[in-house]
Backbone as a printed PyTorch tensor [residue, N CA C, xyz], in Angstrom:
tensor([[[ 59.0220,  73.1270, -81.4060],
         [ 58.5610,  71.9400, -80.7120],
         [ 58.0840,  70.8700, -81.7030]],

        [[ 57.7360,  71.4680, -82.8860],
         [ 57.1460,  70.4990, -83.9540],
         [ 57.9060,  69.6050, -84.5660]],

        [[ 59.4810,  70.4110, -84.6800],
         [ 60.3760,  69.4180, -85.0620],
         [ 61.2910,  68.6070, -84.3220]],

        [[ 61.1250,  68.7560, -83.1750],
         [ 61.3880,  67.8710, -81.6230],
         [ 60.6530,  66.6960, -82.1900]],

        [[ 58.8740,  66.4400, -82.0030],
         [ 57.6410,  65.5580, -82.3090],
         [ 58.2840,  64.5850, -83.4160]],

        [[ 58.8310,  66.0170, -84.6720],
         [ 58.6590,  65.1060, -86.3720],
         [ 59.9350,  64.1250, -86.3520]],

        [[ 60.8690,  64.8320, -85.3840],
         [ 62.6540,  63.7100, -85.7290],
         [ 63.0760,  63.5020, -84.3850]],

        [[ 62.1160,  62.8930, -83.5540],
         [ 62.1760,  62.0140, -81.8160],
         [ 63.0730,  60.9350, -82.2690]],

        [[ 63.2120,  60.4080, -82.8170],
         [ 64.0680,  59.0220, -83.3670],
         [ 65.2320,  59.3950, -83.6980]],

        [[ 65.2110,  60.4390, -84.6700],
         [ 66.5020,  61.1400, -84.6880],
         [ 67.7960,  61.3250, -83.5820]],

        [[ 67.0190,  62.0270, -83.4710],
         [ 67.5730,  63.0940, -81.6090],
         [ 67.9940,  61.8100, -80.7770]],

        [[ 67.0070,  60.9290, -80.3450],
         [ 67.1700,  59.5270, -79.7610],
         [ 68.5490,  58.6630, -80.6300]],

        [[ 68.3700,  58.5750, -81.4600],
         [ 69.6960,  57.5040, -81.6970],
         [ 70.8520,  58.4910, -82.0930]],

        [[ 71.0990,  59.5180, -82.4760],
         [ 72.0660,  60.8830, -82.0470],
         [ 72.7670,  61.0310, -80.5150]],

        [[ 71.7160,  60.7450, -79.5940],
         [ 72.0840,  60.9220, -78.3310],
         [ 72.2220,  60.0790, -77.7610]],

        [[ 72.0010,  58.7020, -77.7650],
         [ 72.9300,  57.3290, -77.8010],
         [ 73.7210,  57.3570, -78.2620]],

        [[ 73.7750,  57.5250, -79.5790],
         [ 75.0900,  56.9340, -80.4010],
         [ 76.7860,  57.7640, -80.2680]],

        [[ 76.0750,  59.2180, -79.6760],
         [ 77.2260,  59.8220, -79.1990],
         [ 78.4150,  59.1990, -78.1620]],

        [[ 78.2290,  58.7400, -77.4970],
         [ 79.0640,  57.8000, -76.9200],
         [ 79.6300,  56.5030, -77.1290]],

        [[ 79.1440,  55.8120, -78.1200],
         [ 79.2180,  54.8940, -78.7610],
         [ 80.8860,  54.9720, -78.9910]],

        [[ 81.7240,  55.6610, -80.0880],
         [ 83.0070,  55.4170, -80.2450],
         [ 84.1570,  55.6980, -79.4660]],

        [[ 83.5570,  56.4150, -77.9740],
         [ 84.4360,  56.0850, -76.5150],
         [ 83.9150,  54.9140, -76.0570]],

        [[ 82.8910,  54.3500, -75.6100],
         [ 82.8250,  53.2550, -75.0040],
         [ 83.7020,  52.0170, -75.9620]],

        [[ 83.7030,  51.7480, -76.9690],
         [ 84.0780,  51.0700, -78.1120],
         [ 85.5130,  51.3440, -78.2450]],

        [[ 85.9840,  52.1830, -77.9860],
         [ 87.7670,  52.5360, -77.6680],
         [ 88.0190,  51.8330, -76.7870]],

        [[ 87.4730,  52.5080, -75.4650],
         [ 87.9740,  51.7740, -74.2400],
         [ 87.9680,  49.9530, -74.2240]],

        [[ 86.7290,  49.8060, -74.9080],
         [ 86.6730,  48.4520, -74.9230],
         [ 87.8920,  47.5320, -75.8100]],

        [[ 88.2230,  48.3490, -76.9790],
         [ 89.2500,  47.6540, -77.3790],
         [ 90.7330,  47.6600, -77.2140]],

        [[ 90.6760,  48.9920, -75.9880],
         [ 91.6690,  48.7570, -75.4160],
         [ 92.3080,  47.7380, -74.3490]],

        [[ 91.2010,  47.7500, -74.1080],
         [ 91.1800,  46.4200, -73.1340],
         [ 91.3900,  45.2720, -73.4920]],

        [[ 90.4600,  45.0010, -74.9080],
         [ 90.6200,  43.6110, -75.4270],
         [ 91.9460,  43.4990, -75.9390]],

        [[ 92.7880,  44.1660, -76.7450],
         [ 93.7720,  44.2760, -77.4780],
         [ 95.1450,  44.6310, -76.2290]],

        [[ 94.7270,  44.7820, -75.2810],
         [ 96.0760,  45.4100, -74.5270],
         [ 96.9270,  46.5030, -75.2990]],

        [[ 96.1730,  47.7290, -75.6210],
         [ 96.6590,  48.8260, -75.7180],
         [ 96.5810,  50.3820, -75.3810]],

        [[ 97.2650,  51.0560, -75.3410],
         [ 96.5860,  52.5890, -75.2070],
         [ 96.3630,  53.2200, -76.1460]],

        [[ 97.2750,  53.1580, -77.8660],
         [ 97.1070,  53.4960, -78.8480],
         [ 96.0020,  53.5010, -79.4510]],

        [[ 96.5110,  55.0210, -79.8320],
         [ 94.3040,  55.4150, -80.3310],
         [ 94.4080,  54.3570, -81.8150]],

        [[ 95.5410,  53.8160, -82.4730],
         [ 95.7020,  53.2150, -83.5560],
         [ 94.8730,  52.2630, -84.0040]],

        [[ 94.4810,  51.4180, -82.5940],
         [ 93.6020,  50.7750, -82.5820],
         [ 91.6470,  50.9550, -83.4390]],

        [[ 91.6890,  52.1150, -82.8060],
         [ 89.9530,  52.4830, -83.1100],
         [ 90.3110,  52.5240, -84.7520]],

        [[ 91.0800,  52.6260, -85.4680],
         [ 90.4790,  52.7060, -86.9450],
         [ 91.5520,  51.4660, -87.9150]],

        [[ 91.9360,  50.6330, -86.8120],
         [ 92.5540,  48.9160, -87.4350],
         [ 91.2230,  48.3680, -87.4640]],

        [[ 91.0010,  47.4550, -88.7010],
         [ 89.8740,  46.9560, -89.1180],
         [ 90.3750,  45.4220, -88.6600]],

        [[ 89.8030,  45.1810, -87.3650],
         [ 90.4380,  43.7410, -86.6870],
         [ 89.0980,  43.7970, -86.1010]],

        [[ 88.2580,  42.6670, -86.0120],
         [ 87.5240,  42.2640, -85.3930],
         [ 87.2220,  41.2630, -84.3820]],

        [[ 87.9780,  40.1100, -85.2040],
         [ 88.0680,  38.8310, -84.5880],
         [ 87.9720,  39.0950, -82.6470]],

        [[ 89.0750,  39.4470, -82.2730],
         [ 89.5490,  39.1450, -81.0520],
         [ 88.0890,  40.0160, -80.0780]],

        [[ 88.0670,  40.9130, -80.8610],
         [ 86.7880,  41.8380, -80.1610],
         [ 85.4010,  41.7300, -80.0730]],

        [[ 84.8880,  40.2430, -81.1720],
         [ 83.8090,  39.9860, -81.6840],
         [ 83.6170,  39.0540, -80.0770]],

        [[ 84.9230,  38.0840, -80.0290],
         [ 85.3510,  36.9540, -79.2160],
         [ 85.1910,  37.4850, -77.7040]],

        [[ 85.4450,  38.4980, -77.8190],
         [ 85.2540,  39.2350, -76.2000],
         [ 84.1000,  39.5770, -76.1220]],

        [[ 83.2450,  40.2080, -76.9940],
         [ 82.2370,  40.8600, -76.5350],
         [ 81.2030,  39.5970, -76.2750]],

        [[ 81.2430,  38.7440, -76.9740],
         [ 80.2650,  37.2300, -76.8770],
         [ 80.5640,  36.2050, -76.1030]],

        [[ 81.9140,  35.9930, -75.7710],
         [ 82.3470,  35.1560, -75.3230],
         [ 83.4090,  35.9430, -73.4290]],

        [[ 84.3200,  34.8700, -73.4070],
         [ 85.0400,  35.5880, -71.7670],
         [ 86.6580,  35.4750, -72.2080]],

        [[ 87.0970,  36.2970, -72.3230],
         [ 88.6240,  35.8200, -72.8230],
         [ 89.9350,  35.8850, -71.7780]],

        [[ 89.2900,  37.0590, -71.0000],
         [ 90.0600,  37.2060, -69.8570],
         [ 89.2800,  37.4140, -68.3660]],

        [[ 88.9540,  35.8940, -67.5830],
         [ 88.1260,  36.0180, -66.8160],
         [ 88.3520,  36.4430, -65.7030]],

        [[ 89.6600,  36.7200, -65.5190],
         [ 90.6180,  37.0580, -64.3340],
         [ 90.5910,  38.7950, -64.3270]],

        [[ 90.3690,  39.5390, -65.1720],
         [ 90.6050,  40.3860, -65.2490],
         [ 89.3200,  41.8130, -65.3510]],

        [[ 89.2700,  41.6760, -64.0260],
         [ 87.9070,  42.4770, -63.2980],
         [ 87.6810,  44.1720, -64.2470]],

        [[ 88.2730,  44.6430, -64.7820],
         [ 87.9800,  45.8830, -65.6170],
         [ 86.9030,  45.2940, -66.9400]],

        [[ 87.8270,  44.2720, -67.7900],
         [ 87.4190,  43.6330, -68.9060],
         [ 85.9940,  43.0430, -68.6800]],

        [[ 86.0350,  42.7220, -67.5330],
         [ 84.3800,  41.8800, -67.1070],
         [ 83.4690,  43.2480, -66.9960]],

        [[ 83.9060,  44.3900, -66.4790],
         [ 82.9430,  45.2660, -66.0080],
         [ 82.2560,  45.6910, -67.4580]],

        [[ 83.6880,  46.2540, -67.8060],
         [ 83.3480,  46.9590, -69.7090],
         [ 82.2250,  46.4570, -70.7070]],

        [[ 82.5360,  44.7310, -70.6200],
         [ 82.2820,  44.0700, -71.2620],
         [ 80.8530,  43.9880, -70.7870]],

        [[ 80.1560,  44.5700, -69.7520],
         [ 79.0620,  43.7730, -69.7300],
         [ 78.2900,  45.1820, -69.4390]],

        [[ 79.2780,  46.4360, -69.1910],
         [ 78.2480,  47.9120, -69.9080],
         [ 78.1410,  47.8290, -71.0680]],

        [[ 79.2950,  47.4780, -72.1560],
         [ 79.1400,  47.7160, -73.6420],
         [ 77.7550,  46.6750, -74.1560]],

        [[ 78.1790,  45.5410, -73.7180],
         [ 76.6360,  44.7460, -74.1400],
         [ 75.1940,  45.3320, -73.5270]],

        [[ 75.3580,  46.2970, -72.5950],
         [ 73.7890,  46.6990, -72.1420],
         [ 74.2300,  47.7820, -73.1410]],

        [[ 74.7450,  48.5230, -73.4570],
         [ 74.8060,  49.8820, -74.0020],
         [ 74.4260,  49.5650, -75.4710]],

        [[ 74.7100,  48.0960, -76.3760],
         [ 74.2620,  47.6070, -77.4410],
         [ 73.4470,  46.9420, -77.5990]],

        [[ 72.4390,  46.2520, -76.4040],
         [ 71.6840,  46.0390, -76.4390],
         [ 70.5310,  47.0370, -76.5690]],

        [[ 70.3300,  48.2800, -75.9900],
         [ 69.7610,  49.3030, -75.7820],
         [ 69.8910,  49.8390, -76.7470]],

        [[ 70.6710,  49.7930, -77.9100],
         [ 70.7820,  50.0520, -79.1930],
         [ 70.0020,  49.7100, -80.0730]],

        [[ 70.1930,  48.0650, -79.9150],
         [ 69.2270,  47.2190, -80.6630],
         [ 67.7410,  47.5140, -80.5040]],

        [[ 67.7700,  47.8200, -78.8450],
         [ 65.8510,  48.0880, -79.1570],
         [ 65.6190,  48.9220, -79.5080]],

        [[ 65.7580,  49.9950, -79.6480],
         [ 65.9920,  51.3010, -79.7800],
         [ 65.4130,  51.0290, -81.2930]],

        [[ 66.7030,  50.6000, -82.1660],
         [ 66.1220,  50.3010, -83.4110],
         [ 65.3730,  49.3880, -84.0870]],

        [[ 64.7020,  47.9470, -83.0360],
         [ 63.9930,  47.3460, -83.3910],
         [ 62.2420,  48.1860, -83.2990]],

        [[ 62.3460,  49.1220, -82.1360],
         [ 61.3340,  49.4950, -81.6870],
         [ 60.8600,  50.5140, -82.9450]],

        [[ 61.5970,  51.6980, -83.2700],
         [ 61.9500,  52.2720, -84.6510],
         [ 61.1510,  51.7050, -85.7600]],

        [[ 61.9820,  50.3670, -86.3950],
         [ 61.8490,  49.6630, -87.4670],
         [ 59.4970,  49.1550, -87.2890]],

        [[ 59.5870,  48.7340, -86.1610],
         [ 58.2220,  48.2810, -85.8140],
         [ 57.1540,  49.5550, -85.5640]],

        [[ 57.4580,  50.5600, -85.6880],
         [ 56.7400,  51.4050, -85.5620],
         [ 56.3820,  52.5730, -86.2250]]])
C-alpha cells in the first residue's frame, strides 16, 4: 500500500496514458482518410495539428465527435500534469 501512496502520479499518468495511442490512431484516421496503421508512425503533423485546433471537416459528424473526446482526453492530460508539476 506504501508504494500505491509513494508513485500515485505514476500509476495516474500510466493509466491515462494507456489509451492515448488508440484514441490518437483513430483520430488520425479520420483526419488523414485512412485505415492504414502506416499512419501512427508517419511523422506528419501539420494536417492533424489543424484538426485538432481548428474544424476541417465540419460536415462530417464522426470527425466532430473524435475531435472533441481527444481534446477533453488532452486536456485532462494537461491537468493532470500541471497539477503534478505544482505540487
Amino acid at each position: 500500500m506504501e508504494w500505491i501512496t509513494n508513485n500515485i502520479w505514476l500509476i495516474l499518468f500510466f493509466a491515462w496514458g494507456m489509451p492515448l495511442g488508440i484514441y490518437r490512431s483513430r483520430f488520425r484516421k479520420i483526419v488523414y482518410k485512412t485505415d492504414s496503421w502506416i499512419i501512427n508512425i508517419k511523422p506528419v503533423f501539420r494536417l492533424e495539428l489543424k484538426a485538432l485546433f481548428g474544424n476541417i471537416d465540419p460536415d462530417n459528424e464522426n470527425y466532430t465527435k473524435m475531435r472533441n473526446f481527444y481534446r477533453f482526453y488532452i486536456a485532462v492530460y494537461t491537468v493532470l500534469f500541471a497539477v503534478y508539476q505544482f505540487s
